[in-house]
C-alpha positions as CSV (number, residue, x, y, z in Angstrom):
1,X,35.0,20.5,78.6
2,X,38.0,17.8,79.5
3,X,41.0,17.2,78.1
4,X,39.9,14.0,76.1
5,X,36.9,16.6,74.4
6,X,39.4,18.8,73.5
7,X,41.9,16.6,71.9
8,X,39.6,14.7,70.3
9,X,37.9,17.6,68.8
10,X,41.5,18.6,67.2
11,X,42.3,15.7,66.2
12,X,39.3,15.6,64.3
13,X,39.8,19.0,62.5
14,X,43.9,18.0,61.8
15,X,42.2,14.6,60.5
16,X,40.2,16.9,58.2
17,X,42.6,19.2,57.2
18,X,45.3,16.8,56.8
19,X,42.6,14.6,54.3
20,X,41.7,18.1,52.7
21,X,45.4,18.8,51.5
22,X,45.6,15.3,50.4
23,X,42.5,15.4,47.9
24,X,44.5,18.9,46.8
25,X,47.5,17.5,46.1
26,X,46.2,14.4,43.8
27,X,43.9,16.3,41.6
28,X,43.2,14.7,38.3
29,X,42.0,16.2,35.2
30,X,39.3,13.4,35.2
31,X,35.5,15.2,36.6
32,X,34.3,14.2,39.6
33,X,31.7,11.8,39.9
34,X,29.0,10.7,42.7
35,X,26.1,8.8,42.4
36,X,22.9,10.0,44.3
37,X,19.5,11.4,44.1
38,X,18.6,15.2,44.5
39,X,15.2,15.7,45.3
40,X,13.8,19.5,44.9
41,X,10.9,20.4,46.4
42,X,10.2,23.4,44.2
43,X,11.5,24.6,40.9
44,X,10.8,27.5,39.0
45,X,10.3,27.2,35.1
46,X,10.0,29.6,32.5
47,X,9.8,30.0,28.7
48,X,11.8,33.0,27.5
49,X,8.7,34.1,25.7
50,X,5.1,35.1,27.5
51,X,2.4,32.9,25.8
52,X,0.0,30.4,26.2
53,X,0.4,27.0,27.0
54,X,-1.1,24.9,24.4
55,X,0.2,21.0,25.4
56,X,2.1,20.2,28.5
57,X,4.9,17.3,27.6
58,X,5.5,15.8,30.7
59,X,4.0,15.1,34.2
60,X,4.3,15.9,38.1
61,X,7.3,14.2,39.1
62,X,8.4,12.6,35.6
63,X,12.4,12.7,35.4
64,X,13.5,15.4,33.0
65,X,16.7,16.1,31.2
66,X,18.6,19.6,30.3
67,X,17.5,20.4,27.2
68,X,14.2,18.2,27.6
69,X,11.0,19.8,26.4
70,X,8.4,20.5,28.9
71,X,5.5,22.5,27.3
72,X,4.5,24.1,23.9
73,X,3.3,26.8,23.5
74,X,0.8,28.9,21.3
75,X,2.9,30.4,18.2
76,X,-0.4,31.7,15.8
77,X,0.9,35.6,16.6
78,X,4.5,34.5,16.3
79,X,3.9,32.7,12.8
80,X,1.8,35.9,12.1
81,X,4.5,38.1,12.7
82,X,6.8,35.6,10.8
83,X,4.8,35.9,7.8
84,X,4.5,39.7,7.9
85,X,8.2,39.9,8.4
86,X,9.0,37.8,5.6
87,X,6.6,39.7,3.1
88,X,8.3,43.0,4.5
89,X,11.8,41.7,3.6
90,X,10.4,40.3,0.1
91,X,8.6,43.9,-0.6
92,X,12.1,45.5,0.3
93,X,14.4,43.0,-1.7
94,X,12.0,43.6,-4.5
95,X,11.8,47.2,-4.3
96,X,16.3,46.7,-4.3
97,X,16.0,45.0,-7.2
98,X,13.6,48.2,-9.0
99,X,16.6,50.8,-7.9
100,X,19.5,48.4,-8.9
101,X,17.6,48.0,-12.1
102,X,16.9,52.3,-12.3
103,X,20.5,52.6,-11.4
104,X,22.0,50.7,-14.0
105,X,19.5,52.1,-16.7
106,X,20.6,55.5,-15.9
107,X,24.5,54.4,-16.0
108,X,23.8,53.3,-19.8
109,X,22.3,56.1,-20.6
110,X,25.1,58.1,-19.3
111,X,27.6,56.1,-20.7
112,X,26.2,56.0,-24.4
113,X,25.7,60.4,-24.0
114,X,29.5,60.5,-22.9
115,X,30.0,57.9,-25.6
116,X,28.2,60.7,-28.1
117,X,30.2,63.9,-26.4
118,X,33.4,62.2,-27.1
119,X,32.7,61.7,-30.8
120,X,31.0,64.6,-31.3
121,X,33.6,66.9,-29.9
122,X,36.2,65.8,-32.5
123,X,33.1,67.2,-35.6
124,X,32.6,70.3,-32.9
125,X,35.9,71.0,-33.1
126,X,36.4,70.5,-36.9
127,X,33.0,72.7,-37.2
128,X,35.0,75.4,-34.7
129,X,37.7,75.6,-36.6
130,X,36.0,76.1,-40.5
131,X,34.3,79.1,-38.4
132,X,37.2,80.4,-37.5
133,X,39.2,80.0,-40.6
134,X,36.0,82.0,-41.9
135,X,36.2,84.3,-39.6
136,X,39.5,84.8,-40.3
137,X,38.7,85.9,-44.3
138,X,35.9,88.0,-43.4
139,X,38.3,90.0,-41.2
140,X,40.9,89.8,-44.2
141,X,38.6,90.8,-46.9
142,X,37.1,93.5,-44.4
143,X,40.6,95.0,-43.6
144,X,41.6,94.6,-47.0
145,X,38.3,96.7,-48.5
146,X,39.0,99.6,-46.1
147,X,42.6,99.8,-47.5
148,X,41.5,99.7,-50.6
149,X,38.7,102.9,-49.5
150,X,41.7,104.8,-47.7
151,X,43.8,105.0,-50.7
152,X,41.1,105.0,-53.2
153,X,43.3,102.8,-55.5
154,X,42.5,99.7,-57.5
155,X,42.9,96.6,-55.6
156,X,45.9,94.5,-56.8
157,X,44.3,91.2,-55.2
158,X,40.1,90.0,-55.6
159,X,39.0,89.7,-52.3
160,X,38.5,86.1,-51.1
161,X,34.9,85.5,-51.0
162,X,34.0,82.1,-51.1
163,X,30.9,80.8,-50.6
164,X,30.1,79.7,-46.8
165,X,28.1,77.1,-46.2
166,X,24.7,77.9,-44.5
């Protein structure tokens, strides 16, 4: 190669470099635009669902968007499965509703029965405490009687035998 091939070729790559730190240094938030035409030869498409197709929206080379909808497909099953799904959740909502329903049933009912034990308990305590005052004479009268039997004398005091309930 000669000497003019040579510095011709470097000056071609300084040229480039020195253009490629220029469009570096002035970068602007603004995008980059181009105008042009990209042909592809082949691309693949795919739904992200298996299925059948059941109407094809556009044609062999037709200009398409992002976003733009190609084909339809077959959704029978799908709504199937929709519809089962949504009975399932109503049959389970329904059955939430029965045990809130139980729940709060059996919360009454144990709220009235603590409702009774709380005023009950001040009558079984009144009750426990006549039996015990009770049982209290008996055990005066008895003790009292089996004085009187160990000395064999006349009781000064009548026994206290009042008449229990029952």
């Amino acid at each position: 190669m000669t000497r003019t091939g040579r510095v011709c070729r470097w000056s071609l790559v300084v040229s480039a470099l020195v253009a490629g730190c220029a469009g570096i240094g002035n970068r602007s938030e603004a995008p980059l635009e181009a105008s042009g035409v990209v042909e592809a030869r082949e691309v693949t498409v795919s739904a992200e669902i298996s299925g059948r197709l059941e109407e094809i929206m556009v044609e062999e080379g037709d200009a398409v968007q992002v976003g733009d909808e190609l084909f339809h497909l077959e959704d029978d099953l799908l709504q199937a499965e929709l519809e089962q799904a949504r009975a399932a959740h109503s049959t389970e909502l329904a059955r939430l509703r029965h045990a809130k329903e139980a729940a709060e049933l059996e919360l009454v009912d144990a709220q009235h029965a603590l409702e009774e034990l709380i005023e009950n308990a001040g009558l079984d305590r009144a009750s426990a405490q006549m039996e015990l005052a009770d049982a209290k004479d008996e055990l005066d009268d008895a003790q009292y009687l089996r004085r009187v039997r160990q000395k064999g004398t006349a009781p000064p005091r009548a026994p206290s035998m009042r008449q229990r309930p029952g």
